[in-house]
Biotite code that builds the C-alpha atoms (Angstrom):
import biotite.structure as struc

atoms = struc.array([
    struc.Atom([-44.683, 72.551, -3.566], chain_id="A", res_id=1, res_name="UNK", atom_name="CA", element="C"),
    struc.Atom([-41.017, 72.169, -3.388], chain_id="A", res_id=2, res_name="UNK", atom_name="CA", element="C"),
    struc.Atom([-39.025, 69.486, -4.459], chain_id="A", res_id=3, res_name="UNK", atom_name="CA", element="C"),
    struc.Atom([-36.050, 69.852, -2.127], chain_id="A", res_id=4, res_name="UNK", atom_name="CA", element="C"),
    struc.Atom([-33.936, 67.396, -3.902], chain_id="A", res_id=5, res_name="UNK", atom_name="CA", element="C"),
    struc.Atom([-34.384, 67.891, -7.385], chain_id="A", res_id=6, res_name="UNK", atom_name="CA", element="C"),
    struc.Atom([-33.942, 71.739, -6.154], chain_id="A", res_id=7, res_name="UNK", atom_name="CA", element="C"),
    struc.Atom([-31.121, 71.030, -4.412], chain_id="A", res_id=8, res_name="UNK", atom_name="CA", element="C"),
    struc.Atom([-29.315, 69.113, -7.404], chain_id="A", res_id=9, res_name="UNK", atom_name="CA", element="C"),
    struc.Atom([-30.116, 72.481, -9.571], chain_id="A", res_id=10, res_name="UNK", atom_name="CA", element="C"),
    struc.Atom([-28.426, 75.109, -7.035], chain_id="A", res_id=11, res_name="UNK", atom_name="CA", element="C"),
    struc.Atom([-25.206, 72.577, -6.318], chain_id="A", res_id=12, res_name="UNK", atom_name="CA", element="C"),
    struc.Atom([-24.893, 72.510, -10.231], chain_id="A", res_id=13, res_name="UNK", atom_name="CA", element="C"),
    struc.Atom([-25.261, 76.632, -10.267], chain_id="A", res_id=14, res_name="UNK", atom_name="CA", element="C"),
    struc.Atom([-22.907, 77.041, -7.369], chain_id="A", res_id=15, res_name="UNK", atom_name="CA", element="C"),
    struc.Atom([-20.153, 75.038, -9.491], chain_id="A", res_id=16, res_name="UNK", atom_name="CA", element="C"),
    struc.Atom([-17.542, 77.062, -11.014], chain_id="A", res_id=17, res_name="UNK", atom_name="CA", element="C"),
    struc.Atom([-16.917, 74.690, -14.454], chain_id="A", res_id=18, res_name="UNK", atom_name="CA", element="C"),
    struc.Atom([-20.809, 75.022, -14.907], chain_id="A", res_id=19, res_name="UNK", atom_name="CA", element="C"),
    struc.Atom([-20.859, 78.813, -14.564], chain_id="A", res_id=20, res_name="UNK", atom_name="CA", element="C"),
    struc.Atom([-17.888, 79.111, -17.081], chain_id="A", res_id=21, res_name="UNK", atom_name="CA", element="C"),
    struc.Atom([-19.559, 77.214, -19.126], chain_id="A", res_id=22, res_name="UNK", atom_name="CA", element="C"),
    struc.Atom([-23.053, 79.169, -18.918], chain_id="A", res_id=23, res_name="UNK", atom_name="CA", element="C"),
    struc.Atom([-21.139, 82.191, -19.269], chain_id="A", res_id=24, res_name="UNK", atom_name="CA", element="C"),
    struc.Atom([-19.447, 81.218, -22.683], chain_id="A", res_id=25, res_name="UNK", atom_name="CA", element="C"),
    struc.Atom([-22.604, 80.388, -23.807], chain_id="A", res_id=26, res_name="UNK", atom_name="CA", element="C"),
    struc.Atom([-24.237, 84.203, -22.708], chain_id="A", res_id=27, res_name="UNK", atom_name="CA", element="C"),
    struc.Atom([-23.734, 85.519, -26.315], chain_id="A", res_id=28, res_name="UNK", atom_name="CA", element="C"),
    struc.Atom([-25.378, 82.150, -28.227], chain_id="A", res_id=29, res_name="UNK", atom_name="CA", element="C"),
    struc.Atom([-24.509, 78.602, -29.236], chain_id="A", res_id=30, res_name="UNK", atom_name="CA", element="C"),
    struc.Atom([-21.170, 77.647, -29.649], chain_id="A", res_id=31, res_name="UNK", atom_name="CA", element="C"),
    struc.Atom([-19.978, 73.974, -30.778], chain_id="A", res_id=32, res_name="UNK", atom_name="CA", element="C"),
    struc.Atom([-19.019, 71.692, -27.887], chain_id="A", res_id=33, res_name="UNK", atom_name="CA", element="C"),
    struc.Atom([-15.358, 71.324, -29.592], chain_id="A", res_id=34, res_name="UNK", atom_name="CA", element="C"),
    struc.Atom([-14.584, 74.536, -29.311], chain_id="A", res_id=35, res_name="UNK", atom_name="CA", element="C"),
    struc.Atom([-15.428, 75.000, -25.218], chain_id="A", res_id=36, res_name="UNK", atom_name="CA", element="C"),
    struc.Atom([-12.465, 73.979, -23.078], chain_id="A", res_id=37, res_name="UNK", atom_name="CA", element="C"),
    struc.Atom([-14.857, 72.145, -20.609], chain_id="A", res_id=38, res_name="UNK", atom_name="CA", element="C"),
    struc.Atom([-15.781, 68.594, -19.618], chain_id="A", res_id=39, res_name="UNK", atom_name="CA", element="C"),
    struc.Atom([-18.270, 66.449, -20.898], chain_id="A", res_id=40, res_name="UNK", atom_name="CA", element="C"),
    struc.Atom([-19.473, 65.771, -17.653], chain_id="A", res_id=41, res_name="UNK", atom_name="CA", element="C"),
    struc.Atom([-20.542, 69.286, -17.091], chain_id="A", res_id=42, res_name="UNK", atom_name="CA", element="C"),
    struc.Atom([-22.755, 69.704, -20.410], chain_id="A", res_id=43, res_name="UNK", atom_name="CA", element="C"),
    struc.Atom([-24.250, 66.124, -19.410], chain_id="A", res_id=44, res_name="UNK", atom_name="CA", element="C"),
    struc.Atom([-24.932, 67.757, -16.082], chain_id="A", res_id=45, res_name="UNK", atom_name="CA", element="C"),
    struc.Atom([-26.478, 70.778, -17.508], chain_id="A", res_id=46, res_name="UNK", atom_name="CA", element="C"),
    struc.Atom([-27.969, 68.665, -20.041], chain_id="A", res_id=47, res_name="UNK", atom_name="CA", element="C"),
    struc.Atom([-29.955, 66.914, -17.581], chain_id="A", res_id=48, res_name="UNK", atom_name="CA", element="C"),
    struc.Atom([-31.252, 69.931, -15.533], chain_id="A", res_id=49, res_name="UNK", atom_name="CA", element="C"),
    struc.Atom([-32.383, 71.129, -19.137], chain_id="A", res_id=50, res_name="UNK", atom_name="CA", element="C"),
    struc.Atom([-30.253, 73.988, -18.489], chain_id="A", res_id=51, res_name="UNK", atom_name="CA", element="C"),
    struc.Atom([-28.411, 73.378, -21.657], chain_id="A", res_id=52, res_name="UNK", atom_name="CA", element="C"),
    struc.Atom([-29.861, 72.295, -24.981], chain_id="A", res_id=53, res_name="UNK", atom_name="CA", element="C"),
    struc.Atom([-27.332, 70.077, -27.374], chain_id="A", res_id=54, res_name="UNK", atom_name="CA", element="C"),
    struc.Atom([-28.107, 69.363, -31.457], chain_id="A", res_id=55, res_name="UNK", atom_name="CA", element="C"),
    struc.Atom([-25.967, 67.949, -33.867], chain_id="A", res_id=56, res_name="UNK", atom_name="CA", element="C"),
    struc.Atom([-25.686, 69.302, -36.813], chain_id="A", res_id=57, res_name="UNK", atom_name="CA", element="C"),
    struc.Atom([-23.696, 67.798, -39.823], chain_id="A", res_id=58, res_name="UNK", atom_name="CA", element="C"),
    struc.Atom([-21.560, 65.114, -37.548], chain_id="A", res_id=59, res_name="UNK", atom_name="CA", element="C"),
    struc.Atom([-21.107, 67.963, -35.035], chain_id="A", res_id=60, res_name="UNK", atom_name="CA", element="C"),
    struc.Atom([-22.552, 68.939, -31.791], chain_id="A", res_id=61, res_name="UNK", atom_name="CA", element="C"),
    struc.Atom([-23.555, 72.422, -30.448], chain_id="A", res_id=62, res_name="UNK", atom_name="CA", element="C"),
    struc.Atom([-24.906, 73.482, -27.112], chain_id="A", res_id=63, res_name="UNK", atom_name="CA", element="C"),
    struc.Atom([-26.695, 76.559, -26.038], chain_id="A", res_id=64, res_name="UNK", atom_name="CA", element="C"),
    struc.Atom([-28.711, 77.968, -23.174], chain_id="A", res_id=65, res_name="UNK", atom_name="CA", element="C"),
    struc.Atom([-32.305, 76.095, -22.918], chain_id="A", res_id=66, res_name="UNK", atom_name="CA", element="C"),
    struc.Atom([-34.525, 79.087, -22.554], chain_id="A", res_id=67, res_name="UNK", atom_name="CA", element="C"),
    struc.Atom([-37.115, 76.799, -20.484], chain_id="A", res_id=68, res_name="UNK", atom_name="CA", element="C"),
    struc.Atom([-34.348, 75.743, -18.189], chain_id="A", res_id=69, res_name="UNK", atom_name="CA", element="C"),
    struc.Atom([-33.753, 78.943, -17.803], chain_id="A", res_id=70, res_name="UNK", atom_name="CA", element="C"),
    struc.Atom([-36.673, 80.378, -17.114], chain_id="A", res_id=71, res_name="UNK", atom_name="CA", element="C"),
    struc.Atom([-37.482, 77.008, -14.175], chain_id="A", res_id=72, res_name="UNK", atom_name="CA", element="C"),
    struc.Atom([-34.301, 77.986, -12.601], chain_id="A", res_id=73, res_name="UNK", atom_name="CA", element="C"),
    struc.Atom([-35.457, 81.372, -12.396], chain_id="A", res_id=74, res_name="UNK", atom_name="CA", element="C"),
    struc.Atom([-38.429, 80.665, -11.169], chain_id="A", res_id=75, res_name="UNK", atom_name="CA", element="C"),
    struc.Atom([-37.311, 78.009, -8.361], chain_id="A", res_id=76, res_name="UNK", atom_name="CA", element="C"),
    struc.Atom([-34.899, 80.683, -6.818], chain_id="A", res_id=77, res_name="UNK", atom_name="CA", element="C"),
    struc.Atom([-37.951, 83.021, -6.618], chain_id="A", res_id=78, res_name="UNK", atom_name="CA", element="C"),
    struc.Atom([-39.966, 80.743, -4.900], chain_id="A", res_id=79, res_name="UNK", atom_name="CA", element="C"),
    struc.Atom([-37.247, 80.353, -2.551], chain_id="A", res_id=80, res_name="UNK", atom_name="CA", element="C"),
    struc.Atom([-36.834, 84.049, -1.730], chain_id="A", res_id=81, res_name="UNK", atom_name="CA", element="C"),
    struc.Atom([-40.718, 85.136, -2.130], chain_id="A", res_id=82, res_name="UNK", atom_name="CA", element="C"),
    struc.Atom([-41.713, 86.085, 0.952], chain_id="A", res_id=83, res_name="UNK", atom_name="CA", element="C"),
    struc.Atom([-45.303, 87.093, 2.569], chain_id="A", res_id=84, res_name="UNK", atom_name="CA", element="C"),
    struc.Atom([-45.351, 90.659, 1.765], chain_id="A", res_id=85, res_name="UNK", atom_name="CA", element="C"),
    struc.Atom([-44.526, 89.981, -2.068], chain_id="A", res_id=86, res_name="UNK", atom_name="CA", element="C"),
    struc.Atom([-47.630, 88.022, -2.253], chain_id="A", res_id=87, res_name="UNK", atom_name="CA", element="C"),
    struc.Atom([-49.649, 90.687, -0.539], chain_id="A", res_id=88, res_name="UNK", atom_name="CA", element="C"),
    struc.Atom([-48.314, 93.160, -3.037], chain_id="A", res_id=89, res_name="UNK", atom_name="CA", element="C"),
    struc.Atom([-49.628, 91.025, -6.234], chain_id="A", res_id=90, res_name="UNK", atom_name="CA", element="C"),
    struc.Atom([-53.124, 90.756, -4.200], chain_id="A", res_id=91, res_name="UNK", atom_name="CA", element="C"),
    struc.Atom([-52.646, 87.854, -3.433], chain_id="A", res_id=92, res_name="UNK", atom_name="CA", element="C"),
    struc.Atom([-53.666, 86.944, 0.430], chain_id="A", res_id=93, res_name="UNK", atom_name="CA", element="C"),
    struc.Atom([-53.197, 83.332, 1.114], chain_id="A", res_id=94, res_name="UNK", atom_name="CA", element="C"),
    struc.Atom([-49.671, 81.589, 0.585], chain_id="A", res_id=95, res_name="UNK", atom_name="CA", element="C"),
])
C-alpha cells in the first residue's frame, strides 16, 4: 500500500537539484560534511528520508549514501511504474 505523502516527500527531495549534487558527490563513498559545499538543511533532509547516513568520528562528521535508503527509494519508484504485465511475467496473477 502506498503512502502518498511520505512518497511524495521522498520524490520532491529527489527532484531537488542541491540534494542531487549532493548524492552525486557522495557516488564514489563518504566524504566529511566540511568538505561538501552544501547546506545543512539538505543532509538533515536526506538524513531524515534515511537517504544519507551521518557518523562522527574524532569531533568530525561524515556522511555517505544509506544503502537501505537506497534500496526503499528504489523500490518505491518501482512500485510506482510496475504495471500489470510485469506482474504476469514474475507469475504472479493477482495485483
Amino acid at each position: 500500500m502506498h503512502n502518498f505523502k511520505e512518497d511524495s516527500r521522498l520524490f520532491r527531495a529527489l527532484g531537488d537539484e542541491n540534494n542531487l549534487s549532493l548524492l552525486a558527490k557522495l557516488f564514489e563513498g563518504e566524504k566529511e560534511i566540511s568538505t561538501i559545499e552544501n547546506t545543512s538543511g539538505d543532509i538533515e533532509e536526506l538524513s531524515a528520508l534515511q537517504l544519507v547516513r551521518k557518523r562522527e568520528e574524532n569531533g568530525r562528521c561524515y556522511i555517505r549514501i544509506n544503502k537501505v535508503g537506497k534500496f526503499r527509494a528504489i523500490a518505491i519508484l518501482e512500485s510506482y511504474l510496475k504495471t500489470r504485465d510485469d506482474i504476469a511475467a514474475c507469475g504472479h496473477e493477482e495485483f
